[in-house]
Structure formats: structure tokens, C-alpha cells
TORFISE-578073 format. One record per atom (N, C-alpha, C): x, y, z; residue in three letters. Coordinates in steps of 0.2 Angstrom, whole numbers, plus 2048, in hexadecimal, padded with zeros to 3 digits. Layout:
# TORFISE-578073
XYZAla
...
This chain:
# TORFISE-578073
6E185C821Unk
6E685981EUnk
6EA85D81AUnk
6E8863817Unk
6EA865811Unk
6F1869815Unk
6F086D81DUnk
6F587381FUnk
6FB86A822Unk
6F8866823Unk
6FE861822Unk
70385F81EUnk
700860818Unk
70285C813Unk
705862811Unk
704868812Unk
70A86F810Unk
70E86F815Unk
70D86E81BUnk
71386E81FUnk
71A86781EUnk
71786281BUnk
71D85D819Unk
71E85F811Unk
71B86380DUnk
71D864809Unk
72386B808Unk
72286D80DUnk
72587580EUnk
72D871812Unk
72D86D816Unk
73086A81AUnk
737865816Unk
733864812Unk
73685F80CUnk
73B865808Unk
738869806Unk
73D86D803Unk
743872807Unk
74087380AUnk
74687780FUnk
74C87080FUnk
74D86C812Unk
74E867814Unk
75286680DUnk
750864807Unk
751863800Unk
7588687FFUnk
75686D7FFUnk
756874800Unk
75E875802Unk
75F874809Unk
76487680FUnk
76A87280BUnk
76F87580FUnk
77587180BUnk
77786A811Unk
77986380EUnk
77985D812Unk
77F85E813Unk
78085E81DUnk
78A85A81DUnk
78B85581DUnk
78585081CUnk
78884A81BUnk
785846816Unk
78684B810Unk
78284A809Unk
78B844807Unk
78B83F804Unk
78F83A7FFUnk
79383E7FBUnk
79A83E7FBUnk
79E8407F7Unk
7A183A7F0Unk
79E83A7ECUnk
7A28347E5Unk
7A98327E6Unk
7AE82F7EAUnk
7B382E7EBUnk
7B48277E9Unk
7B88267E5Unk
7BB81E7E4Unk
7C381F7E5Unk
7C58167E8Unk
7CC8137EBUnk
7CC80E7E7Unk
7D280E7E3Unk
7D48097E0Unk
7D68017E0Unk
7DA8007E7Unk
7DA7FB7EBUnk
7D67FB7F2Unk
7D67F47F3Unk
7D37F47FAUnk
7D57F6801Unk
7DE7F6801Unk
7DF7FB807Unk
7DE802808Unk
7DE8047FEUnk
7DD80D7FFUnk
7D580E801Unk
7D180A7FEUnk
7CC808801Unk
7CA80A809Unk
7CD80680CUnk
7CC805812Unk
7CD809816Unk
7D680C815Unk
7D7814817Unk
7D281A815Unk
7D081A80FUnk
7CB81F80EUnk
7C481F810Unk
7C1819812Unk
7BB817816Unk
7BE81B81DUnk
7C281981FUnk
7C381A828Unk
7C1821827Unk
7C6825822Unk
7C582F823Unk
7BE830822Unk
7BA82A81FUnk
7B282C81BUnk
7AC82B821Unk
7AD827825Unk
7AA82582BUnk
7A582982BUnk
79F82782DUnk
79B82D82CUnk
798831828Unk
79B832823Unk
79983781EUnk
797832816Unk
79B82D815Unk
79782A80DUnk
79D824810Unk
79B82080BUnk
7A281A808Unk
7A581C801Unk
7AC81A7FFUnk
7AD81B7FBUnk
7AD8147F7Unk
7AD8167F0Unk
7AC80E7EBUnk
7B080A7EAUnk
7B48047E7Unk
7BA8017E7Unk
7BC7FD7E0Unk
7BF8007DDUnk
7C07FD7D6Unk
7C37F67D5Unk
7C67F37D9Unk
7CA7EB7D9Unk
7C97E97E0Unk
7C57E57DFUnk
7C27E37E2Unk
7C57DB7E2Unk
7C27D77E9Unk
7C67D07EBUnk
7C97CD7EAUnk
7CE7C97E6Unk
7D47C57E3Unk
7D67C97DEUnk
7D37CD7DCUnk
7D77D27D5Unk
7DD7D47D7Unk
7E27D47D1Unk
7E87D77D0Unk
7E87DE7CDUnk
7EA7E37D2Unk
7E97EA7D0Unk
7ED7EC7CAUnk
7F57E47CAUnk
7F97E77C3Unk
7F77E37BDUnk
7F17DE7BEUnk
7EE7DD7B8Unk
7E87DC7B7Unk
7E47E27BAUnk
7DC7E37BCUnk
7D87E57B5Unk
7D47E47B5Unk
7CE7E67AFUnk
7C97E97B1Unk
7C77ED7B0Unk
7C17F27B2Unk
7BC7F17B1Unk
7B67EF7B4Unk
7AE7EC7B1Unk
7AC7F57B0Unk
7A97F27A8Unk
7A37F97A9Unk
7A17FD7AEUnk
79C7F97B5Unk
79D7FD7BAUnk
7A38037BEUnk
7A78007BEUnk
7AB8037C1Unk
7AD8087BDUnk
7AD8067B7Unk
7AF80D7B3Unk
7AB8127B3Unk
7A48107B3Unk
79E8167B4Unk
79F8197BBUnk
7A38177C1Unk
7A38187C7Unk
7A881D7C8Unk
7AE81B7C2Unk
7B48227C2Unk
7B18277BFUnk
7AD8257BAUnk
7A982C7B6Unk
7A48307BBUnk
7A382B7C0Unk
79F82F7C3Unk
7A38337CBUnk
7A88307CDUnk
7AB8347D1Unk
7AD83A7D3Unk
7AD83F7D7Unk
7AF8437DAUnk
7B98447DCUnk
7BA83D7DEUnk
7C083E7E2Unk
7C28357E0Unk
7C88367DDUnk
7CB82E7DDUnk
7D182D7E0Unk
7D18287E3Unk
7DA8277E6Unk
7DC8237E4Unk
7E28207E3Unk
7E781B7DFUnk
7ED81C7E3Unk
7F18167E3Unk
7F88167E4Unk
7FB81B7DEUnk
7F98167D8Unk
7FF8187D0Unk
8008147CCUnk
8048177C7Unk
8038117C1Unk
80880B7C2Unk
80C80C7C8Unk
8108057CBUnk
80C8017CDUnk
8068037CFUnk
8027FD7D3Unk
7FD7FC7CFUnk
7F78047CCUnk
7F48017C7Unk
7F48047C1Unk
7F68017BEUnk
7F88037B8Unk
7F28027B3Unk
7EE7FE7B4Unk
7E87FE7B0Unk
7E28047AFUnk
7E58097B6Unk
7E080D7B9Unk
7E48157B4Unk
7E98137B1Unk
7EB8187B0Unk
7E881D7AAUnk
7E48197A3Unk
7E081B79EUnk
7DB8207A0Unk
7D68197A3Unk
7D081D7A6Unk
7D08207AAUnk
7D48217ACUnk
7D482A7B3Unk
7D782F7AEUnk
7DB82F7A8Unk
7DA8337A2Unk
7D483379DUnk
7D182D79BUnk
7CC82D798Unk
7C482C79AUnk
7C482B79FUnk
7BD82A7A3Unk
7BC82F7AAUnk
7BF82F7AFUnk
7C08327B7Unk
7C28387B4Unk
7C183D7AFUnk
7C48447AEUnk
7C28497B1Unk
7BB8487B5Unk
7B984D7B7Unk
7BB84D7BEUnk
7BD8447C2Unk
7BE8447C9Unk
7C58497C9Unk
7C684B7D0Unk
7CC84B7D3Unk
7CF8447D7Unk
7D78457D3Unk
7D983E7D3Unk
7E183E7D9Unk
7DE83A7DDUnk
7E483C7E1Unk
7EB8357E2Unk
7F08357DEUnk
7F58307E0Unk
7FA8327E7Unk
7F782B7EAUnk
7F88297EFUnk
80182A7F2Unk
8058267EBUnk
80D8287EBUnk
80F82E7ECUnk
80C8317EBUnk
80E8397EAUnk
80E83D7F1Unk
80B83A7F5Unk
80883C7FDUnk
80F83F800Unk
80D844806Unk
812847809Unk
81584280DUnk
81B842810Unk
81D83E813Unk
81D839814Unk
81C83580DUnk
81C82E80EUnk
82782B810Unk
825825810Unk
82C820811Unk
82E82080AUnk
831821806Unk
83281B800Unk
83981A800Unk
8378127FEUnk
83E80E7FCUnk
83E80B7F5Unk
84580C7F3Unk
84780A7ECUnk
8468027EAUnk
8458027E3Unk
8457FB7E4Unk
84B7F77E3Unk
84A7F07E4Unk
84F7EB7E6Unk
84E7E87DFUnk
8537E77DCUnk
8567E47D7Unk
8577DC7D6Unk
8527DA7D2Unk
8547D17D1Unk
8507CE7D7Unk
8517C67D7Unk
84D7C27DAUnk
84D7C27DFUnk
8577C07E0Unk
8587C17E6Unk
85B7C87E9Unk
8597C97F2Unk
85A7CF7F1Unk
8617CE7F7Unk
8657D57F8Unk
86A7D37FDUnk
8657D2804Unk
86E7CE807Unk
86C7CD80EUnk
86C7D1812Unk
8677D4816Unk
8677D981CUnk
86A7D9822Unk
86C7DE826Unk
86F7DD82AUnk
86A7DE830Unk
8687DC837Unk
8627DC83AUnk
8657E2841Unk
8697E4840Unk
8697E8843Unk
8677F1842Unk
8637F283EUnk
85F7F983EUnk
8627FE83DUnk
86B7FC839Unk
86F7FF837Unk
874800833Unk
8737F782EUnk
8777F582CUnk
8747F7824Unk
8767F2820Unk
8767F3818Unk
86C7F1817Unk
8687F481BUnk
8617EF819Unk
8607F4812Unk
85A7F380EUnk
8577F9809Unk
8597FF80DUnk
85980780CUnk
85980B80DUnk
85380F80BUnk
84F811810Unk
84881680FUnk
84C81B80AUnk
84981E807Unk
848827804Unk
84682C803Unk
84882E806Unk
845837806Unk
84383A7FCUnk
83E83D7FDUnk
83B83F7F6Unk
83F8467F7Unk
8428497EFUnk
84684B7F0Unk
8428517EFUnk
8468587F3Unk
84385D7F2Unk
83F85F7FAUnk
83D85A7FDUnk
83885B801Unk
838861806Unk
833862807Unk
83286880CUnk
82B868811Unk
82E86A817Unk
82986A81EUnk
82286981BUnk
81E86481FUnk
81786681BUnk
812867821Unk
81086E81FUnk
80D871825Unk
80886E82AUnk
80586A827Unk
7FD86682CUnk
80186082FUnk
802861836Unk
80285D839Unk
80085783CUnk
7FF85283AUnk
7FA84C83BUnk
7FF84A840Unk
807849842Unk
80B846844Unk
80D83E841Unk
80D84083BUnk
80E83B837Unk
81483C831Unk
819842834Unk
81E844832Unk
82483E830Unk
822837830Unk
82883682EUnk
82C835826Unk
832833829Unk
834835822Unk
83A830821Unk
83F82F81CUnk
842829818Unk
84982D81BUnk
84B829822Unk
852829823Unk
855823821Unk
85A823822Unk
85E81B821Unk
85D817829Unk
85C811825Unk
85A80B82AUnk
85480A82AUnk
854807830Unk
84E803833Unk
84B809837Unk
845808838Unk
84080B83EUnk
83A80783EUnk
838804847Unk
833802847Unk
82F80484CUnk
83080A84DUnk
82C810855Unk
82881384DUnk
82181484FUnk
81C81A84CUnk
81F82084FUnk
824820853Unk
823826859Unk
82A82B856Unk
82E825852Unk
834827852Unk
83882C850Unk
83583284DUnk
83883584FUnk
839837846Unk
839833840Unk
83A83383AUnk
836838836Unk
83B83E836Unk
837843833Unk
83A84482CUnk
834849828Unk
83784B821Unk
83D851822Unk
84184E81EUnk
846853820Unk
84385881BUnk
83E858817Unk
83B85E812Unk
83485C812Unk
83085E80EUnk
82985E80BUnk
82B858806Unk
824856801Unk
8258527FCUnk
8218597F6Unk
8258587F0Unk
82485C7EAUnk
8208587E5Unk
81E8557E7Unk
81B8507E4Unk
81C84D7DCUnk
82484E7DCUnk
82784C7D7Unk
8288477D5Unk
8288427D1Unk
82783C7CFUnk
82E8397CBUnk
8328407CBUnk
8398407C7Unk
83D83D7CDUnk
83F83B7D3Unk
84183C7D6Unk
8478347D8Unk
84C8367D6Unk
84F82F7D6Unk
85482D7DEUnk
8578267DCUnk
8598217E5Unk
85E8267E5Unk
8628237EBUnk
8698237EEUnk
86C8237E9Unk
8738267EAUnk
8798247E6Unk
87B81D7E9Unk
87D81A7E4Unk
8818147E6Unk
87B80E7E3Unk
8748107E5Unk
87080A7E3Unk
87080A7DBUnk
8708047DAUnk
8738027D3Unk
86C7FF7D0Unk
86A8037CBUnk
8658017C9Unk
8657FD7C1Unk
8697FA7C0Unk
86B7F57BCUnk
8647F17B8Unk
8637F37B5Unk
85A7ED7B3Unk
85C7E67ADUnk
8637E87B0Unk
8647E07A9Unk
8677DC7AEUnk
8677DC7B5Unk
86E7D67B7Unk
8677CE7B9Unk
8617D07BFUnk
8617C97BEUnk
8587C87BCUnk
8577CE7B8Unk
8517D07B7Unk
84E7C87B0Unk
8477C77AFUnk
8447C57ABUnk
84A7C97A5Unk
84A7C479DUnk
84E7C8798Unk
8497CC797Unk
8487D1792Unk
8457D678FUnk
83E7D8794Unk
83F7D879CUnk
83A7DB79EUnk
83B7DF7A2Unk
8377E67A1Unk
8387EC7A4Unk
8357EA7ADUnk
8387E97B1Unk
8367E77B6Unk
8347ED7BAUnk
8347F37B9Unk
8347FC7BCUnk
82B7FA7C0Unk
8297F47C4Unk
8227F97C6Unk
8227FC7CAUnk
8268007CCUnk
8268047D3Unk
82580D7CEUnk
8268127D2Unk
8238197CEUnk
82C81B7CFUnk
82F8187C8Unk
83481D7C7Unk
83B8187CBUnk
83F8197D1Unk
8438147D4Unk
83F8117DAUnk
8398137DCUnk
8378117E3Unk
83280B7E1Unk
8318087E7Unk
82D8037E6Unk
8278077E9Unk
8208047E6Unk
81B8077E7Unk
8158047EBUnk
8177FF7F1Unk
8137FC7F3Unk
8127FF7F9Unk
8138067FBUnk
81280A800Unk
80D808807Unk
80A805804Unk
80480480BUnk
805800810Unk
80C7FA80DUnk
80B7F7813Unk
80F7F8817Unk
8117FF818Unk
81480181EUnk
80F807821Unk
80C804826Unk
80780982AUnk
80880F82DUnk
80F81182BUnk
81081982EUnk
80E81C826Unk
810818822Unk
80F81A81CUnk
80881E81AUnk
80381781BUnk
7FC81781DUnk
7FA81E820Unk
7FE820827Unk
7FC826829Unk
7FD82D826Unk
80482D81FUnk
80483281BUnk
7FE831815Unk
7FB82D814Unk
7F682B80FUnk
7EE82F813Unk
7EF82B816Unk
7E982D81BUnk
7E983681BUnk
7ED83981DUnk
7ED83F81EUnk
7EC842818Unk
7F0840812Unk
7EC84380AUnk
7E7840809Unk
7E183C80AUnk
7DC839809Unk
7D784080DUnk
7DA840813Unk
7D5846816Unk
7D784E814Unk
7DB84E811Unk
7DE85680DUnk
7D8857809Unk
7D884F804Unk
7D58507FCUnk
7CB8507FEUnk
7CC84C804Unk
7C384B804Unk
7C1853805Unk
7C685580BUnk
7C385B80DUnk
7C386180AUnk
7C7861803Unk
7C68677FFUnk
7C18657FBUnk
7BD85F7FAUnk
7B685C7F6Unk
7B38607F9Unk
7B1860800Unk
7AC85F804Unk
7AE86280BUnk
7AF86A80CUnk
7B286C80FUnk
7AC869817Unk
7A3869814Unk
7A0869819Unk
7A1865820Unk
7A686081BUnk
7A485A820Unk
7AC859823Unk
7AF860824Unk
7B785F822Unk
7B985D82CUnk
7B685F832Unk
7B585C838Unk
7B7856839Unk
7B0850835Unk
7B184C835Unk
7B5846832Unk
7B884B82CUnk
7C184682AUnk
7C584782EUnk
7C584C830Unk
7CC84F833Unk
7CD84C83AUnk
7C684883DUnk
7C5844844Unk
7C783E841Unk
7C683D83DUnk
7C683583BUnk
7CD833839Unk
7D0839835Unk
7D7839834Unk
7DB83783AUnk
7D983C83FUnk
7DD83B844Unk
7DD835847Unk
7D8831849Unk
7D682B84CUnk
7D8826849Unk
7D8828841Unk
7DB82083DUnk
7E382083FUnk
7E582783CUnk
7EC827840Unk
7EF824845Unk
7EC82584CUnk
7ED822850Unk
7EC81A852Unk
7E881684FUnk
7E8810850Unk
7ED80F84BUnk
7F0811846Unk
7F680D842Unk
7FB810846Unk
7FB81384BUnk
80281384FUnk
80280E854Unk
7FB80C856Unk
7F880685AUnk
7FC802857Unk
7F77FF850Unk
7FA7F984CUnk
8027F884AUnk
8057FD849Unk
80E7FD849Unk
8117FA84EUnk
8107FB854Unk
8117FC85AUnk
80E7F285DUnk
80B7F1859Unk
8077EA85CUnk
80B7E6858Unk
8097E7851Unk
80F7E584BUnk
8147E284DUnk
8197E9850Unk
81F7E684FUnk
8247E3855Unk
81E7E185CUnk
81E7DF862Unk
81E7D785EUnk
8187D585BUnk
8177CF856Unk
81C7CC853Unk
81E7D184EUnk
8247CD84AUnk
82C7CF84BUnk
82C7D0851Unk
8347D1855Unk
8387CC856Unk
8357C6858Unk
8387BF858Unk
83A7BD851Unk
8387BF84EUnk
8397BC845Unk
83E7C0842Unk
8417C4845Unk
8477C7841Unk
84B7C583FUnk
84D7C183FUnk
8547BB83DUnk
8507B8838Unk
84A7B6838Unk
8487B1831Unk
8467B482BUnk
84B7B1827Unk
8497B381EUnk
8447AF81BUnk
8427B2817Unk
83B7AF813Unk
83C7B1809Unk
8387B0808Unk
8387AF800Unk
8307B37FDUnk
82E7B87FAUnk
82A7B97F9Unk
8267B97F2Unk
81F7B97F1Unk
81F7B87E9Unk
8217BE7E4Unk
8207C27E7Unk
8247C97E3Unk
8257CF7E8Unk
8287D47E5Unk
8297D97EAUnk
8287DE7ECUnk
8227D97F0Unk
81D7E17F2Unk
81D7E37FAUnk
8227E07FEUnk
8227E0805Unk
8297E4808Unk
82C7E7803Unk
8307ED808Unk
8307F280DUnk
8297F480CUnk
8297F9810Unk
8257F7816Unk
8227EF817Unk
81F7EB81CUnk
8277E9822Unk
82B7E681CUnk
8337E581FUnk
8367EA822Unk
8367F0820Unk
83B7F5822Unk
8367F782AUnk
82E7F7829Unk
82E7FB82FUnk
82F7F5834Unk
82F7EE834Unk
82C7EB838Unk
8347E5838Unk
8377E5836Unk
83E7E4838Unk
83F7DD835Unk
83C7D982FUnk
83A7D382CUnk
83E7D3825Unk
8417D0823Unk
8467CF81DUnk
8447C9818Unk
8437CB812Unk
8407C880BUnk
84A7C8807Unk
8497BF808Unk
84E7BE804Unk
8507C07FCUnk
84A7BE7FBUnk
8487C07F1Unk
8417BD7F1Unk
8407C07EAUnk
8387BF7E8Unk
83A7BB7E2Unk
8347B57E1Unk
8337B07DAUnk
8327B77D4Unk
82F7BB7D5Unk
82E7BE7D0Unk
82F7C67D0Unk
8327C97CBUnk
8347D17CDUnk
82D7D57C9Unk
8267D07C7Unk
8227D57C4Unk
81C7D17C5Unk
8167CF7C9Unk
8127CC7C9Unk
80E7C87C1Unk
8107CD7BDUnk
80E7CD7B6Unk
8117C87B0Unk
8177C57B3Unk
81C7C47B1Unk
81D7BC7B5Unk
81E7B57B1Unk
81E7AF7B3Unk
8257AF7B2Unk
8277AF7BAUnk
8317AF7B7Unk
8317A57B3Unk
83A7A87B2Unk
83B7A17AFUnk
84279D7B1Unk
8437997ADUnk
8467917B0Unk
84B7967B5Unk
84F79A7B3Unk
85479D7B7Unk
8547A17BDUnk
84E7A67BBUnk
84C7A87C3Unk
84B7A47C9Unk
8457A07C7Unk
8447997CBUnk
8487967CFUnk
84F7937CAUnk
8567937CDUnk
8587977D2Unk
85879C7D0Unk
85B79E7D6Unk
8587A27DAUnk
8537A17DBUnk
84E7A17E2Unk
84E79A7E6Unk
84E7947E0Unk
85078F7E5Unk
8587907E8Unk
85C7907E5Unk
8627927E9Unk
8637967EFUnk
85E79C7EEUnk
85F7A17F4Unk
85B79E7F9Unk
8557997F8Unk
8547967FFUnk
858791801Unk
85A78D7FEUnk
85F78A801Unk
86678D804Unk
868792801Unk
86E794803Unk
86D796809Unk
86679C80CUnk
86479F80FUnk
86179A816Unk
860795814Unk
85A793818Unk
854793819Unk
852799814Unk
84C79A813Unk
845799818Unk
84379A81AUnk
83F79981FUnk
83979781BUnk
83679B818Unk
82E79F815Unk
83079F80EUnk
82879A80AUnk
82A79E803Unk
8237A0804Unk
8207A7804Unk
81A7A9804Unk
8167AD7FCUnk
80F7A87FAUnk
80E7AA7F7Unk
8097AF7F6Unk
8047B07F2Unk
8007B77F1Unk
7F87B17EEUnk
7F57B47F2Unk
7EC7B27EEUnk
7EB7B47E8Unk
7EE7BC7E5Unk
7ED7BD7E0Unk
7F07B97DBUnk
7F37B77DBUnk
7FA7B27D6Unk
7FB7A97D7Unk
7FA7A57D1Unk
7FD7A17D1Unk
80279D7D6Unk
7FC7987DAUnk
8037957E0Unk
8087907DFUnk
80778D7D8Unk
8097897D7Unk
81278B7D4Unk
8117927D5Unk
81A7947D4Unk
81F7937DAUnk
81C7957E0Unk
81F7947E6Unk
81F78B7E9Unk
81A7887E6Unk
81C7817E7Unk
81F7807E4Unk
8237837DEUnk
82B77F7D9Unk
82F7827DEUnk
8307897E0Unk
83678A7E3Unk
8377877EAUnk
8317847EAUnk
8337807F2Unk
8357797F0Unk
8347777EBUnk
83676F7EAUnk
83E76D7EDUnk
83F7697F0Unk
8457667F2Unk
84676C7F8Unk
84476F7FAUnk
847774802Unk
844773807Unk
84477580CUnk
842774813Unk
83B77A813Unk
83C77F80EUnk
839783811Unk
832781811Unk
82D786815Unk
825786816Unk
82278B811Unk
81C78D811Unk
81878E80BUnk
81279380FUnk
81279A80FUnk
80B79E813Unk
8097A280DUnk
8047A680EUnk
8027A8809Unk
8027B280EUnk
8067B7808Unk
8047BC80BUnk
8007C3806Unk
7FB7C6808Unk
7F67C8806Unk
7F97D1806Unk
7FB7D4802Unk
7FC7DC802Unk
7F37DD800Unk
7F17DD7FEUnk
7EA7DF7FAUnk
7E37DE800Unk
7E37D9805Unk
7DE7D780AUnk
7D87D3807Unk
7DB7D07FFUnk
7D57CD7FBUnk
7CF7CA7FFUnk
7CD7C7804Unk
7C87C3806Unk
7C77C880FUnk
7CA7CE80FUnk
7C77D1816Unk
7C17D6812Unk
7BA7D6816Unk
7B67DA815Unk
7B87E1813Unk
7B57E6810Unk
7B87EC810Unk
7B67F0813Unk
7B87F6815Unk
7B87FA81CUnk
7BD7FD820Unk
7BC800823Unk
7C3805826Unk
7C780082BUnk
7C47F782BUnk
7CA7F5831Unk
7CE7F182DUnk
7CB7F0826Unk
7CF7EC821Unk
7D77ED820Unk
7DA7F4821Unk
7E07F481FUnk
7E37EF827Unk
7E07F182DUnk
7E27EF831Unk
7E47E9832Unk
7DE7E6830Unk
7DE7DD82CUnk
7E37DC828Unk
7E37DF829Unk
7E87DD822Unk
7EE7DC823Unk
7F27E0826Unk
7F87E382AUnk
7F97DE82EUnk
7F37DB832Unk
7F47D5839Unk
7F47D1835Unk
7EE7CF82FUnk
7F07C982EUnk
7F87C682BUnk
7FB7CC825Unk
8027CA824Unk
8077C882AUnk
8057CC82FUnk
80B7CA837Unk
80A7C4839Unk
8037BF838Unk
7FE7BC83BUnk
8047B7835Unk
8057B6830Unk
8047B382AUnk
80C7AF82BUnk
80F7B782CUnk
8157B482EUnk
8187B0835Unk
8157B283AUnk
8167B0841Unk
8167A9841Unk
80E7A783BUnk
80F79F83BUnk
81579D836Unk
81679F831Unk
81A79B82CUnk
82379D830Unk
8247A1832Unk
82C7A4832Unk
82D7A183AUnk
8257A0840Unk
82779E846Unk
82779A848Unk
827796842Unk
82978D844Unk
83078B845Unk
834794844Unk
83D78F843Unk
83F79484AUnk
83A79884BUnk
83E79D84FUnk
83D798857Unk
């Protein structure tokens, strides 16, 4: 027994000993899509942890102790920002000091679009080259050497090809100073709440990045830059996963926007406004939002003239959020034709997991096709 019991003892240390590739790296994601995108590069190798968690609002979330022990204990944290979570901004200076923190806004070749101003917003033109929002290029930008083929970038217009062609006319400097177009009028007194600083986007953009899934694939490829300098061991099998998740969100684009093609002529009304960069890639127009801050209970005036704009508009959809009080969107429906869906940026009641964002994505096309495809 004894030459046994040495050789699983002997056996046990080497083993102990040897260095593991597929030892768990401390990673935490703030919401549940960066979540999910960071699972998918993780496959394999660990999960990563999730700070806001089910029907929580990331712009007015509270941290349970655990979680805060969770960023104390982290390796590697990802975040959109302080336009999405702004709660998250202290403690990743005063708790998460030793994590490496990666904001997610900052990514190389993301799309950004400026924000839209007031409740209601203009009318679009649905030909892919008229007045709609305009994408924008981060300024400064320059080639960015790793090719994932996820090179797009902020032309003017529409685009709803993953394929198409929408490159960075430079790098991103990951400058945060970086301001719109000339000509966009960023006005914050005309139909704003009084005295409310409406700014949650980083600076002129809006910052709800994710729910444009080529975006997703600029996110994804800095989620595999950042795990893989943690963790060169395991750096193979990011950089497989990278590419694979890639590729189904070209799927999912591609499925998308086959989906919500018939719906381009229907306006809708949103609880706030978090769906532009869902709009721009997939060809879908948001008349105005009830509210320009989730934070923020607009008043007798706003209401007004969200009721006005569906009636004027014909409104198709007033869609509201799980996270927020529905009872706002049943005021602005009173007296109008229109109907009532619910759309979910956050995928609060989908399992978490690397299919999550995907869910996610189909259910909002899923959400619309019922509420918008009753007039088509």
C-alpha cells in the first residue's frame, strides 16, 4: 500500500505543480449581453460572473455585497460605460482596483451614432440614403491591425449587409473627447425634461452599442484581445471562439434583417432611447421615446407630445421595457389606435450563456414582427 500511496502522492503534486490551460480566469460583465458575448469567447475555459442581473436597470442598479466582493476579486472586468452603468463607475475606482477594466464603448471599430434629441425624433427617410440618424466615425481613427473582418465603420446611411463593405476609415484612439457631425444640433434645452441633464450616452453618442450585432463583433474581438493578454495559455481557444461567435452574428444579421424587411414603412414609439443602433442596422424607424432618461418620469408635456406624434404619425407600436413602469405607455396610448409590445435591450428573463445575446436580438425582431405586423 505504502509504494501506492507515494505514487498518488507524487502524482498529485506534479499535477498541482504543472501550470493548467484551462485553470478559470476572474472575469466579470456587467450586463447580461456583455455577459453572454464574453461567455461565448470563454467556452471552455471558465464562465465569467454577472453583476445586474434579471429585470435590474443597469442606469439604476445597486450592487449587493456579493458582487462587490466579486469586482474585488476579479482579474478582468468589462462594462459598456458610465452612460449605461453609471453605478458601476465608483467601485471599479474604489473596489475592482486591482482588475483590468475593459470599457466596452471604447472598442475598435465600433458604429457610433449621435444622440437624438427630445421625445420626438425626426422622420426618416427609408431609402438607405436619405435624412435617417447618421453612424460616426470615432475621430482620429486608424487601421486596426487584427483582422477578425469585423472592420466596419460609421459611413453615412443605412447598411444592412454584415458583408458590406463598411470599413474604418482609421483606427479608434480610444478617445472619449470625440464629438458629432457638424450640423447636429445638440441643443439640451429645446424639448428636454426642465432642468434635466439628459447626456446618457459617452459624450455626443448614444451608448447602447450592442444592439447592433456587427457592433457585437467589434466588442467580441476586444473581449478576446483583453482575456488573451490575462491568460496567454488559453489564448487558441479565444481566438477559435472569437471567430465562431463572429460568424453566427453575421448569420443572425443576415436572418434579422430578412425578418424585419416588410416592416420598414411602420413607425413605432419606444419607452426610451435605446434602440438606434438596432434601427440603423436593420432598417426599422422609432418615431420618439416617452422618455429621454429611463431615470427620469417625463411630465404632463412630454406625454403630450408623444401623444400627438402617434397620432399624427399613425403610430403603429408603443413598445414598452420590463425594466420600467408600464403604466406610462398605457397613458400615451389612451385615445389612439395604436398597440402595445414589450422590447427587451437587456434579455432580462433569457438564461445566461453565450446564446443569450442571440435571444435576445430574435426576440426584439420576434416582438416587433407581432406588434408592427398587424398593419403591414
Amino acid at each position: 500500500m505504502r509504494p501506492i500511496k507515494a505514487f498518488f502522492l507524487a502524482s498529485t503534486f506534479v499535477t498541482a505543480s504543472a501550470p493548467a490551460a484551462n485553470a478559470q480566469v476572474n472575469v466579470v460583465a456587467s450586463i447580461k449581453p456583455v455577459h453572454s458575448l464574453v461567455a461565448a469567447v470563454m467556452d471552455g475555459v471558465g464562465e465569467p460572473g454577472l453583476i445586474v442581473e434579471g429585470a435590474g436597470s443597469p442606469h439604476t442598479y445597486a450592487m449587493k455585497p456579493s458582487q462587490a466582493q466579486m469586482l474585488e476579486d476579479a482579474q478582468l472586468v468589462f462594462w459598456i460605460g458610465p452612460g449605461i452603468e453609471p453605478f458601476l463607475q465608483k467601485p471599479l475606482e474604489t473596489i475592482g482596483t486591482t482588475a483590468k477594466t475593459i470599457q466596452l464603448m471604447d472598442s475598435h471599430d465600433l458604429v457610433k451614432l449621435p444622440l437624438r434629441e427630445g421625445g420626438t425624433f425626426e422622420e426618416h427617410d427609408h431609402d438607405h440614403g436619405g435624412n435617417e440618424v447618421e453612424p460616426v466615425a470615432a475621430e482620429g481613427q486608424e487601421e486596426h491591425g487584427h483582422d477578425h473582418g469585423h472592420t466596419e465603420t460609421a459611413k453615412a446611411g443605412h447598411s444592412h449587409d454584415p458583408d458590406d463593405g463598411e470599413t474604418a476609415e482609421a483606427g479608434h484612439d480610444h478617445d472619449q473627447g470625440e464629438t458629432a457631425e457638424k450640423g447636429h444640433d445638440h441643443d439640451h434645452g429645446e424639448t428636454a425634461e426642465a432642468g434635466h441633464d439628459h447626456d446618457y450616452g459617452e459624450g455626443e453618442f448614444n451608448t447602447h452599442i450592442w444592439l447592433d450585432p456587427v457592433n457585437a463583433k467589434a466588442m467580441v474581438h476586444e473581449i478576446e484581445e483583453a482575456l488573451v493578454a490575462v491568460d496567454p495559455d488559453n489564448a487558441a481557444t479565444y481566438e477559435a471562439n472569437a471567430e465562431a461567435e463572429m460568424a453566427r452574428l453575421d448569420e443572425l444579421v443576415l436572418e434579422v434583417s430578412a425578418q424585419l424587411e416588410p416592416l420598414r414603412d411602420q413607425t413605432f414609439i419606444v419607452f426610451h432611447d435605446a434602440y438606434p443602433y438596432f434601427e440603423n442596422r436593420f432598417g426599422v424607424t422609432a418615431a420618439g421615446s416617452i422618455t429621454v432618461s429611463p431615470e427620469v418620469v417625463p411630465g404632463a408635456q412630454r406625454v403630450g407630445e408623444i401623444q400627438n406624434k402617434v397620432e399624427q404619425l399613425g403610430a403603429t407600436c408603443v413598445f414598452a421595457e420590463p425594466q420600467f413602469e408600464p403604466q406610462l405607455v398605457s397613458t400615451v396610448m389612451e385615445g389612439t389606435e395604436a398597440r402595445s409590445g414589450v422590447l427587451d435591450p437587456l434579455g432580462s428573463n433569457i438564461e445566461n450563456g453565450p446564446d443569450l445575446y442571440h435571444a435576445l436580438i430574435r426576440n426584439m425582431a420576434a416582438s416587433m414582427k407581432d406588434c408592427l405586423g398587424q398593419s403591414s
